[in-house]
N, C-alpha and C positions, 0 to 999 in steps of 0.2 A: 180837345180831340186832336190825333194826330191824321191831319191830310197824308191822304196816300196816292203822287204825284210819279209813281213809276208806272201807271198803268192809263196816263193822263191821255185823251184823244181816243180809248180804246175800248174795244165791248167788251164788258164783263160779267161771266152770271155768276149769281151771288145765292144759295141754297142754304135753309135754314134759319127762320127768324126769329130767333131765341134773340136776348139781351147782346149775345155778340154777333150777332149776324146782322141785325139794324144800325150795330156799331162800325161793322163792316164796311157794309152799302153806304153808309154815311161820309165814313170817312174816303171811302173812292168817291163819293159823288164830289166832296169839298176837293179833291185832286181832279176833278174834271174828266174822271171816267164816264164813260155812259154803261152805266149799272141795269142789268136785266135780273129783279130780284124773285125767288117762289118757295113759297113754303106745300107742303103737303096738308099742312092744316091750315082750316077758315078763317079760325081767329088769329094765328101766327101771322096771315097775309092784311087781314082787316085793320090790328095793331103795326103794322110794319107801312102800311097806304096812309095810315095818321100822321105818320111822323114823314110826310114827303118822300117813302121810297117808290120808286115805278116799279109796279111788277108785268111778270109776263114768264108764260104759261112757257118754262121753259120744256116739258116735254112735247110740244108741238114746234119749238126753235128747230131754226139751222143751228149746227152749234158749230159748223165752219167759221162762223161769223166773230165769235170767243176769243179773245186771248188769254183765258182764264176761265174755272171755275173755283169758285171761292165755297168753301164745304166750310161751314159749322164743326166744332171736334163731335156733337153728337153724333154727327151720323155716319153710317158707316162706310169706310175705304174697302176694306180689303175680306172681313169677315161679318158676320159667318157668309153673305155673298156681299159684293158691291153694290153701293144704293144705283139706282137708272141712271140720276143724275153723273155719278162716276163711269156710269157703263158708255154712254152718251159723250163723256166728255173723251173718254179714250179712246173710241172707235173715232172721234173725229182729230183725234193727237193734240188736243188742249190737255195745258196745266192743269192739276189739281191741287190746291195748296188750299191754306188757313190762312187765321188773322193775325200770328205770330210771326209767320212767312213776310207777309206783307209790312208787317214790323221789322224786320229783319232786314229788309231791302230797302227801305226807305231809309233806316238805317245807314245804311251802305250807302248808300248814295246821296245824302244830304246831308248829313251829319255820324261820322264814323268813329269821332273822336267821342261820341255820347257813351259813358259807361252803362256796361251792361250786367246784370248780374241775373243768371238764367238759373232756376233750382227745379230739380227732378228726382224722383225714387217713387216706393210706391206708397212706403208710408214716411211723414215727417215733414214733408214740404212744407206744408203751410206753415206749419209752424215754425221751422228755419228760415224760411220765405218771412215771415212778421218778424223774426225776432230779429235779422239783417237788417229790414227797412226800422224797425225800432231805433235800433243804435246808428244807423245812419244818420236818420232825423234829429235826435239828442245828439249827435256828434256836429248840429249844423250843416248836414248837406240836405242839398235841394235833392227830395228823396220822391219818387211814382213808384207805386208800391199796386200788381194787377196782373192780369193771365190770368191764371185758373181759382184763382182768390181775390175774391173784391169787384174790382173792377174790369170791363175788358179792358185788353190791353190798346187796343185803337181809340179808348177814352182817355188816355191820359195826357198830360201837358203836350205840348211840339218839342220835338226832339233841340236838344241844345248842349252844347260840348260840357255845361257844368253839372247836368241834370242824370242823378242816378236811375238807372230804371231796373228796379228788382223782380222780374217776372216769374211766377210759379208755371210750371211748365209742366202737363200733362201728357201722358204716353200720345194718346190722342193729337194733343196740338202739335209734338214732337214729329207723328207720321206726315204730318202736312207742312212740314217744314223744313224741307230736305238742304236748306243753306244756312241753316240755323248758326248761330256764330256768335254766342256770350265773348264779352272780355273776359270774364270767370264763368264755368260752368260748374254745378255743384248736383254729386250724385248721393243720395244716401242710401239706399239698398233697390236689390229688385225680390223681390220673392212671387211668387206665383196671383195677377190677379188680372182684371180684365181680359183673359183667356179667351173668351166668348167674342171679343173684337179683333185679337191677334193672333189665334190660333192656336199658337205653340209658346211654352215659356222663352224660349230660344227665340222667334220671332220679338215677341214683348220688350226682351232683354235687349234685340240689339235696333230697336226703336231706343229705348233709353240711352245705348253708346252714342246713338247719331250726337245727346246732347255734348260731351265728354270729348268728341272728334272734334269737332267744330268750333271747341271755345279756345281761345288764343291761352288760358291757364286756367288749370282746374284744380276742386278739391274732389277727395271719391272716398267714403268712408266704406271699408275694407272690411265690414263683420258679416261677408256671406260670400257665396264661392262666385258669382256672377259679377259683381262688383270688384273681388281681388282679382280675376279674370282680366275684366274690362281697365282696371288700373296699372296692371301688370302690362298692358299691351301700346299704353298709349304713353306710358314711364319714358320711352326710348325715344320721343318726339322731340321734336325743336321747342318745349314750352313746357311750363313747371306742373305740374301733379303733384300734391299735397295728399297724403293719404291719412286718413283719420279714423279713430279705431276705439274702441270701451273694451277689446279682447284678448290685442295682444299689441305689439309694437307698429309704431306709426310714426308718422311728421307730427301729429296731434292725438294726442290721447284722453281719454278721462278714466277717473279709477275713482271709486267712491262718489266724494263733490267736487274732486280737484279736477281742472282743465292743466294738461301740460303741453308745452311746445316744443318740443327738440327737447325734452326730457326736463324743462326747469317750470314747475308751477306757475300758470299766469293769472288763472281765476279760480274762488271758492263758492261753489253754488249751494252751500248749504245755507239754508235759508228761502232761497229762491222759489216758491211755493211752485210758481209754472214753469219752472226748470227739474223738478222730480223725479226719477226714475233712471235706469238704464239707458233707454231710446232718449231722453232731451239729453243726456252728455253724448251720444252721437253728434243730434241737433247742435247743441251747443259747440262743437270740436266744427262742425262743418260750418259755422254760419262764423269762427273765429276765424278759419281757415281762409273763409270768402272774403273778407273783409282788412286781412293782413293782404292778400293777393290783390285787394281792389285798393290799395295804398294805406291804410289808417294803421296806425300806432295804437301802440299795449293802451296806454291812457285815453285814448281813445276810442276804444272798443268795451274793455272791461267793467269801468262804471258803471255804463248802461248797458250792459248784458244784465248786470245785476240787478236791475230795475223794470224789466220786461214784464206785463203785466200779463202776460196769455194770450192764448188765441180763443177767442169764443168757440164753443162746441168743444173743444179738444183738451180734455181734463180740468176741463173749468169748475172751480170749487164756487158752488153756489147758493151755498149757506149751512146752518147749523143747527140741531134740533137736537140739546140737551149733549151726549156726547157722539150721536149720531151727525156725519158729514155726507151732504150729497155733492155728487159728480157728475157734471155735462160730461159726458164721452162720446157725445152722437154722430162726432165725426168719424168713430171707430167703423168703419165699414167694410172690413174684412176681417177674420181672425186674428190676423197676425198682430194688428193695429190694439185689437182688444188683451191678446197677449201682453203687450207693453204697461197695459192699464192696471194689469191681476198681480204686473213682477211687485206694484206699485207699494201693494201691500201686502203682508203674511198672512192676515185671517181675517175675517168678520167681515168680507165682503156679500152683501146681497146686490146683485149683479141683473138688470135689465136686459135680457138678449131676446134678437128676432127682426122681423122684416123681409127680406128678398134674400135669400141666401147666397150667397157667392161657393165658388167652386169649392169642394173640398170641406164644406162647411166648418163645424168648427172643432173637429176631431184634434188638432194642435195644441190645445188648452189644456188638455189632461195633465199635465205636470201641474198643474194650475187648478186643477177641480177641488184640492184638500184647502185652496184658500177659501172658499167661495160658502155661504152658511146658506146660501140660500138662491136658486135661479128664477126669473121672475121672465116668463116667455110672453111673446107680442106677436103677431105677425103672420105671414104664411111658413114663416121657418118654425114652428111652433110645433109639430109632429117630429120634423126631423131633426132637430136638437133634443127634443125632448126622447128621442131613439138614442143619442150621443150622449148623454147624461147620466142615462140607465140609473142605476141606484148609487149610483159613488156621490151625485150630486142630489141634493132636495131639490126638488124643482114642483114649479104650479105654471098651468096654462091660464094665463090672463087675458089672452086676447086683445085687450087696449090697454094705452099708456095710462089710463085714468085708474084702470084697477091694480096696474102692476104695480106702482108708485105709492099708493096708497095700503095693499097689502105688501111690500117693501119696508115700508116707513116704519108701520103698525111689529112687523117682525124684528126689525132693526130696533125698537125701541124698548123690544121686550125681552130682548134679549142680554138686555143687563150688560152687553161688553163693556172695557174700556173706553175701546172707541169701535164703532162700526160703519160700515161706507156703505150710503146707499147709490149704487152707482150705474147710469145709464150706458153703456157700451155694448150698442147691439150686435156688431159682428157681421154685419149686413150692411142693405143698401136697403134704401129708404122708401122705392116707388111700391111697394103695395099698401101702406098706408097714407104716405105724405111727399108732396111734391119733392122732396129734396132735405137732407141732414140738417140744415137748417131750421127748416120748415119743425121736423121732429124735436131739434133738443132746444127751440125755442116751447112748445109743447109741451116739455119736459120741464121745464124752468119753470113756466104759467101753474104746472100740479103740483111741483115744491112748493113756491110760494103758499099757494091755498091751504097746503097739508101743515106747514111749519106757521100761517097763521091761525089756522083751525087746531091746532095741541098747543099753542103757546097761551098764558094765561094772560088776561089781559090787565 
């Protein structure tokens, strides 16, 4: 755990006790704050009083008394209203920040020479995010690898001038973090999502530049007008911008499976199973970008790019039935994200979609509907994609993962392809069935298994 000693001697209230919010409180209490923690739900408070934090009913506080409220990224800042706790905190002219924030400063203040390596967009993080902390660790550095993937980030080692720290950074954590300050800052697109928290694309968008301002050098891959925008404006600054590109000319590019740097080849991803597609040679351009900027050399990067095993949920190939291949895609939770999945292959995809639908649903994908043999609906999105499919697509209403997977499998297997892909990539967000994306394409994994030992002979 990293103690957080900037706010030591001082009252802080602490709102939301999810897995970072206990991470939080925790780590102010080791810094010797005096922590006023509340959640709005029972057992959020019940689990959070087990593990030694004080609470107290901060809607009946003074909140003159504050030098801080510490918000959770769940909850909400600014839209569609502010939480109480925010209303509360600004009528009384307390800070409102996060636990990135508070990383950030401590940072600053006790060890500044600690590298930092900050990643943001709306889709690809994580996955640039693990494949950074991958080759970091195969390259022998002392690598914490947390934010909005894994762990929080107030769980990780104590800050120390050898100690990398690769953080995924969410729009969310980004608004709570107004001094945010990567040694490298890495942006990979903004395209339209979390709308419902930020209002306006234009708001969302210049929540992601805050990260891109703030870092001492950045990479910003340049395949969408908001990003060549934001690259174009911060080029002119005292500190390097890298721009990274699969479309046209850049500082890094990818074309096919080649990665080039200044225009001379430096790695071949063909082969790389969880390097695939369009969208991972972005990934791949930005997380080289990051990692030439945070000092390592060509030999030093490239082996183990080549070696990168995937991110769980995120086109994770999870076995084999005959010449049928299924795909974890459950981290797909917006269209755009499911787009990258459909470039992945020409045809013979039977396709999993559904869940909580996000803005815009998934009307984007029609260049993409003549790949698809077959759509296999879940969810409460399950009338309104299935309006978006109309007749171009086959489509069946399943309702659950147990029957979409299972008449998925059955269709995939009968259909004689070459190869065919049965592939989970809902296009959605996860909460009208299942706590979290996780939660789902672990779900997903458990009904392949069963299906691919229940057809295999024994």
């Amino acid at each position: 755990m990293i103690p957080i000693t900037t706010f030591s001697g001082l009252d802080v209230a602490v709102f939301g006790l999810g897995a970072s919010g206990n991470a939080t409180a925790l780590a102010l209490m080791d810094g010797r704050a005096r922590v006023s923690a509340w959640d709005d739900n029972p057992a959020s408070r019940e689990s959070a009083e087990k593990e030694g934090i004080p609470l107290v009913d901060l809607f009946r506080e003074d909140w003159a008394r504050f030098a801080a409220l510490i918000l959770a990224p769940g909850v909400p800042l600014t839209h569609p209203e502010p939480h109480w706790t925010v209303q509360k905190a600004e009528a009384a002219g307390v800070d409102v920040i996060g636990d990135i924030e508070l990383f950030c400063r401590e940072r600053a203040t006790v060890c500044p020479e600690a590298p930092f390596i900050a990643i943001t967009g709306t889709n690809g993080k994580s996955t640039t995010t693990a494949l950074i902390a991958h080759i970091l660790k195969e390259a022998g550095r002392d690598v914490q690898l947390g934010g909005n993937i894994g762990r929080a980030v107030l769980t990780l080692e104590p800050l120390t001038p050898e100690r990398v720290y690769v953080v995924e950074c969410s729009s969310f954590q980004i608004d709570l973090a107004p001094t945010i300050n990567p040694s490298v800052g890495v942006l990979l697109n903004v395209t339209p999502d979390h709308l419902d928290r930020h209002g306006t694309i234009e708001n969302y968008a210049r929540v992601k530049e805050r990260l891109v301002a703030g870092a001492d050098q950045a990479v910003v891959v340049i395949d969408d007008d908001w990003t060549r925008a934001i690259a174009h404006r911060h080029a002119s600054e005292d500190k390097i911008v890298l721009t990274a590109s699969t479309l046209g000319p850049a500082d890094i590019t990818a074309s096919g499976t080649t990665v080039f740097f200044q225009g001379k080849p430096v790695a071949d991803l063909a082969g790389v199973a969880s390097l695939r597609g369009r969208h991972n040679g972005e990934n791949a351009c930005a997380a080289y970008g990051a990692l030439r900027l945070a000092g390592l050399r060509d030999d030093e990067i490239i082996p183990h790019m080549l070696t990168y095993p995937g991110l769980a949920h995120r086109m994770e190939q999870i076995g084999h039935l005959a010449t049928t291949l299924f795909i974890n895609d459950s981290k797909a939770t917006n269209a755009e994200s499911t787009e990258k999945a459909l470039a992945t292959w020409s045809g013979g995809i039977h396709i999993i979609l559904g869940g909580k639908a996000k803005d815009g649903g998934i009307d984007i994908l029609r260049p993409y509907f003549p790949r698809i043999a077959k759509a296999y609906l879940i969810g409460a999105a399950t009338d309104m994609f299935a309006a978006t499919l109309g007749t171009e697509v086959q489509h069946e209403a399943c309702g659950t993962m147990e029957v979409a997977v299972t008449q998925a499998t059955q269709d995939a297997i009968a259909s004689g392809a070459r190869e065919s892909v049965v592939l989970l990539s809902p296009a959605c967000a996860s909460y009208d069935q299942y706590k979290n994306f996780e939660e789902r394409g672990d779900h997903f994994r458990r009904i392949v298994a069963e299906e691919i030992a229940r057809r295999t002979p024994a």
